[in-house]
N, C-alpha and C positions, 0 to 999 in steps of 0.2 A: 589910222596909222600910228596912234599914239602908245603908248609902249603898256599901260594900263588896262588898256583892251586884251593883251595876249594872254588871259588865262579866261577864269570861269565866266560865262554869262551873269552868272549874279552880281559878277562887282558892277552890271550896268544903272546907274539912277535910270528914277523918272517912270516908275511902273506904275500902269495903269490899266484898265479895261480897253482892248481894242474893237471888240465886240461885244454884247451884250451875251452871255453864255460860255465866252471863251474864256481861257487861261488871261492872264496876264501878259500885256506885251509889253516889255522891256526898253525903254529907248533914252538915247546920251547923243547929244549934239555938243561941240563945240566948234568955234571957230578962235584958231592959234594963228599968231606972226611971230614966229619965233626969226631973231635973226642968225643965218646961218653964213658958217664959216666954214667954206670948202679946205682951209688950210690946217682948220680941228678939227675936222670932221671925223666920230667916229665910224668905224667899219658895225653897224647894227645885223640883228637877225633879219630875214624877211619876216613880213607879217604873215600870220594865220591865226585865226580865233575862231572860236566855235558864235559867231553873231555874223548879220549883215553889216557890211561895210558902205555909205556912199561915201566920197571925195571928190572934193570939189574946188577945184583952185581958183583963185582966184588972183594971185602975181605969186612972181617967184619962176623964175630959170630950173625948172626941172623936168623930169621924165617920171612915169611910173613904169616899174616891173609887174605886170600883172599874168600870172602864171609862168610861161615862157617866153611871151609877147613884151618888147619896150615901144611904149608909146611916150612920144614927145608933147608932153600939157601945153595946152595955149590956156586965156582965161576963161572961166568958163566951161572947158572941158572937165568931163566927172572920169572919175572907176568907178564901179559897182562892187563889190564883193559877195558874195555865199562865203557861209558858213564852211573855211577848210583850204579856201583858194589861199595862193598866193602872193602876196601882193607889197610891193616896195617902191619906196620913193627914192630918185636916183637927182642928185641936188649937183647942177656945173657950173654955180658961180656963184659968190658969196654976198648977200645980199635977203633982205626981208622973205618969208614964204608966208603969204595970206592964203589959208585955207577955209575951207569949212571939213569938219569930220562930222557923220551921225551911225551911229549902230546901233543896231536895231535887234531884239530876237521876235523869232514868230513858234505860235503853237505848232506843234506836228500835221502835216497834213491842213494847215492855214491855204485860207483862198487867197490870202496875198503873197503868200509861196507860190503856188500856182500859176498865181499871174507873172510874177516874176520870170516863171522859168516857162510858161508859155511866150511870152514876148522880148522874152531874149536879154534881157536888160543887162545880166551880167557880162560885165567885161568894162570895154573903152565908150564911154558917150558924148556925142557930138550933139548940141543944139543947136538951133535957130537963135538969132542975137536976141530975139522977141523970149523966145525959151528959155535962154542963159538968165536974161531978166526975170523971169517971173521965177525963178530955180534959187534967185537971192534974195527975191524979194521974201519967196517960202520959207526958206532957211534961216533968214532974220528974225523972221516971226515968229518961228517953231523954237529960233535961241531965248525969247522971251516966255517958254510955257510953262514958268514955273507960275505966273500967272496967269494960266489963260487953262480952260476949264475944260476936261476930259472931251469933250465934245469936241471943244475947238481944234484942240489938238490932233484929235482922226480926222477932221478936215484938212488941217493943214499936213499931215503924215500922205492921207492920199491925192493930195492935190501932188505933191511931191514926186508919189508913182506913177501919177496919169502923167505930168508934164516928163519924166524919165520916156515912158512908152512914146514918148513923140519924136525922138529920137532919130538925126537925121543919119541915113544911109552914105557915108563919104568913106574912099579909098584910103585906105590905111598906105601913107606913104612910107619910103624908107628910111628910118631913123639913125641920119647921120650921123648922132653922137655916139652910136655904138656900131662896130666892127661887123661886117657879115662874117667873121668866123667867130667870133663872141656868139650873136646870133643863133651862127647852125650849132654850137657847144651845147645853147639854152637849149635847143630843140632838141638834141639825142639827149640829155640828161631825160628832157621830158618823155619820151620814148623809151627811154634804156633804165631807168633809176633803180628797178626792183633786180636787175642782173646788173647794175655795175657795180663792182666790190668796191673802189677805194677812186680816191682824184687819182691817182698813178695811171687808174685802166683809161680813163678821158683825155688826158693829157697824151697818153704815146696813140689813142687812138687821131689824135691831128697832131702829130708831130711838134709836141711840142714838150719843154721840162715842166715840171712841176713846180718851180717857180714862178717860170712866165705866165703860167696859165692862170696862178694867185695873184700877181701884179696885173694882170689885163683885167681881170674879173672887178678887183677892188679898183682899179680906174674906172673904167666903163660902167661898172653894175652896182659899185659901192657895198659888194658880198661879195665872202671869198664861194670859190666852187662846190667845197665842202659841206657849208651854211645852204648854199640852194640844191644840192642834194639831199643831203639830209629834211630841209622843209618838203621837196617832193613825196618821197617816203612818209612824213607826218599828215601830209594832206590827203594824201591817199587811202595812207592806216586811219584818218579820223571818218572820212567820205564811209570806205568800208566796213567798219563798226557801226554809223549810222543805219548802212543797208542788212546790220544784225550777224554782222561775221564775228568768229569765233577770234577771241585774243590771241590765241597761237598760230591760228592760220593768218591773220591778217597779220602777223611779225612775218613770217616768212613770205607773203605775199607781196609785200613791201620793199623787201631786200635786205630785213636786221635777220641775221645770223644768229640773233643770240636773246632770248625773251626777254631776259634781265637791263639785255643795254633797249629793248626797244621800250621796257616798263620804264627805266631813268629814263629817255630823250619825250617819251610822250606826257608824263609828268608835269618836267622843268617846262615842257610846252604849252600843255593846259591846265596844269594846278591837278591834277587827277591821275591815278593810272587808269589805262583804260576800261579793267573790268570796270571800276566805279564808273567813268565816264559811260560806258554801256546802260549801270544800272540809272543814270538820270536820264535815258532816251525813252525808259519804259512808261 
């Protein structure tokens, strides 16, 4: 989630051999305590970057946004990320945030992509207190690899996945700290985002002005309406160029009107327009 991440893959450290015959796998761990003040806090982008994302909390009073889902962090709770999701920290009270952050890119067509998206990992994960442990004890380790030797380090990377895939099955409760019509808002954005023109048409569609609907947003979600529209449309146009679609269909498949504004917005997002960003997929 740290603001460095949101352009190209290349700015990741720490490249190395992740198999023997593949490309280069790309990986940055850090762990931040930044102290946070709900009373400065500013109103940021959501996340999206063309890398994996894990997160890993570890204290700290907050929620993530992840896609259109909020989930409430306990410690020990991770997010997953792919390459394109959306993903935001939503911070209710002011006070230290111990994380861990690691991203990661993988080759095209990698068996550890695979696995990943065979075993579902992307999204909210819950462990066992045995598994929250051994997930820090990992992380710890893998924060020391500038000493510790290509080998060690795919150990300690896949130990990392395997204890992820152990992942315990728990009911996603309903998080208090944000509204069910906030909520159902995040949900039709997520359904509606390539047909809705403007905040105006989401706003009268729940009865509401388009002021309110900027004040709840940045209470509750700490983004205004606008910013998680617009990331929807970005996630989507990045996902779809991955799957080899053409720059112009994927602007208007998305919901930009206009090639030019979706060439600025995907840009300022990933360092690239996207024809370039296409031609680094080849």
């Amino acid at each position: 989630m740290e603001k460095d991440t949101q352009n190209s893959i290349h700015s990741i450290s720490g490249s190395y051999q992740l198999l023997a015959g593949q490309e280069p796998f790309k990986l940055c761990i850090k762990r931040s305590t930044p102290y946070i003040s709900i009373d400065n806090l500013d109103i940021e982008d959501s996340h999206i970057h063309d890398v994996y994302e894990i997160y890993i909390n570890i204290s700290g009073d907050v929620s993530f946004l992840y896609n259109s889902n909020v989930y409430k962090m306990e410690k020990g709770d991770i997010i997953f990320s792919a390459p394109g999701d959306i993903h935001h920290c939503i911070f209710h009270s002011t006070g230290i945030h111990d994380h861990y952050c690691i991203w990661f890119s993988l080759p095209r067509n990698s068996c550890v992509a695979e696995y990943v998206k065979e075993k579902k990992l992307c999204g909210f994960v819950h462990l066992s207190a045995s598994g929250q442990k051994k997930i820090f004890e990992l992380a710890q380790r893998l924060d020391d690899m500038e000493i510790m030797h290509d080998f060690e380090k795919n150990i300690c990377f896949f130990s990392i996945i395997e204890q992820l895939s152990l992942k315990e099955t728990v009911p996603v409760l309903k998080n208090e700290t944000v509204p069910k019509q906030i909520v159902d808002i995040l949900e039709y954005i997520e359904k509606n985002f390539a047909e809705i023109r403007c905040v105006e048409e989401v706003a009268a569609e729940f009865y509401m002005s388009v002021t309110s609907l900027n004040r709840n947003f940045r209470k509750y979600i700490s983004l205004s309406p606008y910013k998680f529209l617009m990331a929807k449309r970005l996630s989507h146009a990045e996902k779809m160029l991955r799957q080899g679609g053409s720059v112009t269909g994927v602007c208007y498949a998305c919901g930009f009107r206009d090639c030019s504004r979706f060439i600025e917005h995907f840009k300022k997002r990933y360092g690239m327009t996207p024809m370039k960003y296409k031609s680094t997929l080849s």
